[in-house]
C-alpha positions in Angstrom: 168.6 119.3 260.2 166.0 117.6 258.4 162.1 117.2 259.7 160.0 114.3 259.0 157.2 115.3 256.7 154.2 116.5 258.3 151.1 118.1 257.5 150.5 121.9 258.5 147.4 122.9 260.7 146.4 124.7 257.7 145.8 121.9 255.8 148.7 121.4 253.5 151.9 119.6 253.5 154.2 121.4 256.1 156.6 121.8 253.1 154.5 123.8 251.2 153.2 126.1 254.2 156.8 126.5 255.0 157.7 127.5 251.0 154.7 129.8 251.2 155.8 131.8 253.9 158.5 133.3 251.8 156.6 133.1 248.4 154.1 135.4 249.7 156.4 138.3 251.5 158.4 138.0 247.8 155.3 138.5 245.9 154.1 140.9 247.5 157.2 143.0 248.5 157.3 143.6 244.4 154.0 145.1 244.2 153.7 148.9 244.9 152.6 150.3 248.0 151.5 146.6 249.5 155.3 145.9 249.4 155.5 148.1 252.7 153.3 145.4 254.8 154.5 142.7 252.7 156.2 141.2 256.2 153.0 141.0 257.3 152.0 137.4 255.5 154.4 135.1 256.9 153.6 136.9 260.0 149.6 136.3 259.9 151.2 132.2 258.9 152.8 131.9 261.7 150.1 133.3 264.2 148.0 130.7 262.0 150.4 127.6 262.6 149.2 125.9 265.6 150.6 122.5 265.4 153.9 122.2 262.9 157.2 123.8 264.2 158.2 123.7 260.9 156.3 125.7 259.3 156.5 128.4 262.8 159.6 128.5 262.2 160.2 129.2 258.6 157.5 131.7 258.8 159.4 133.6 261.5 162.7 133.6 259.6 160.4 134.7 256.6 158.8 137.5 258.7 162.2 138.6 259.9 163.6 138.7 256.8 161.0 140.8 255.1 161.4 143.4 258.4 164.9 143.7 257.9 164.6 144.0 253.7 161.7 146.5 254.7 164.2 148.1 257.4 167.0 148.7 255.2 164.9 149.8 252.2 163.5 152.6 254.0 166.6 154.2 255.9 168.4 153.3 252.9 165.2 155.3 250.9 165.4 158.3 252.9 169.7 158.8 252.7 168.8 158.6 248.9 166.0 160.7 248.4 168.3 163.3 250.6 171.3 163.0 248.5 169.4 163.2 245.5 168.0 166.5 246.8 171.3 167.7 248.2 173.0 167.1 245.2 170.0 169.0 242.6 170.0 171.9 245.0 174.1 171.9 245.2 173.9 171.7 241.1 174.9 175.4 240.4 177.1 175.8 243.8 180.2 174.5 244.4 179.9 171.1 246.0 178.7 168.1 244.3 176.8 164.6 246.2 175.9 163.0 243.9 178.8 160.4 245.2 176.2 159.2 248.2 173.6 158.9 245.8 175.4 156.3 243.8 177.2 154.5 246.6 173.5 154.0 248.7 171.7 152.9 245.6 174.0 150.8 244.8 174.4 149.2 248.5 170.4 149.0 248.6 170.9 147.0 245.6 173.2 144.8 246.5 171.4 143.8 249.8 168.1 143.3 248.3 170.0 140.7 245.6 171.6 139.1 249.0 168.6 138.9 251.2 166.5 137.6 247.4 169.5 134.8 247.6 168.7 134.1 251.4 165.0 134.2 250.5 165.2 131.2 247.3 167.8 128.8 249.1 165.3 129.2 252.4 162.5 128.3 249.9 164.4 125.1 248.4 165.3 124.1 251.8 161.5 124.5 252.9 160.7 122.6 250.3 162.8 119.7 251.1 162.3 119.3 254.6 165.2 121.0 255.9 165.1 123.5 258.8 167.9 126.0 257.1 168.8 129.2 259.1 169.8 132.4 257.4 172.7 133.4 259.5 171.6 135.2 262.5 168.0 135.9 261.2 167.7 131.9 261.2 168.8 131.7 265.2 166.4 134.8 266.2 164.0 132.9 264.0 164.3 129.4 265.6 164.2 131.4 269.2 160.9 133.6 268.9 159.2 130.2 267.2 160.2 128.3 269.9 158.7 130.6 272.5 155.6 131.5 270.1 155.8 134.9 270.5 157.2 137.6 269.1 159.4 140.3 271.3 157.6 142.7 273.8 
């Protein structure tokens, strides 16, 4: 669906707030130890955004995408680390792990190169005044903008 352009609250072209909201949870999701709050920017955005929809609404799908990368990178993290240790611990007995190791590195792999996709076509959409929704982040997204709010 494409949204007239419109300026932000924050002062800049709703396009550009919008892109924002997903440069800054990418930035900083690649710097260590900040990466584990880096859901919080398009969160403090959105909580910002008092007059576009726009922009609400592409910070919420950019907040909800960062929680769910952040999500599966730390379950993911913990089978890992306890395969890893299963497997040195298991190296002089019998029974060997280091199967899960590989298989859950490689699947947290794979979905951060899938929700990175989700994240760059959501920024090129921003940018060009299209409202595009990440399947079923986008629709929870366009939901708890539309209300304002996040969950209680």
């Amino acid at each position: 669906m494409k949204v007239n352009p419109h300026r932000s609250s924050l002062g800049m072209d709703a396009n550009t707030m919008a892109l924002l909201c997903y440069l800054a949870a990418f930035i900083l999701s690649w710097i260590p130890v900040i990466k584990y709050i880096a859901w919080a920017a398009p969160l403090v955005i959105f909580y910002m955004e008092k007059e576009s929809p726009f922009v609400k609404f592409h910070a919420m799908q950019a907040f909800i995408l960062e929680a769910v990368n952040w999500a599966f990178a730390v379950v993911l993290g913990i089978i890992i680390t306890a395969s890893a240790r299963s497997y040195v611990y298991s190296f002089y007995g019998t029974t060997r792990s280091g199967g899960a190791f590989v298989f859950f590195s490689a699947l947290l792999i794979i979905i951060s190169i899938i929700i990175t996709i989700f994240a760059i076509i959501a920024m090129v959409k921003a940018q060009g005044y299209f409202e595009y929704k990440i399947p079923v982040i986008g629709n929870l997204a366009d939901k708890f903008s539309k209300k304002g709010n996040l969950p209680r």
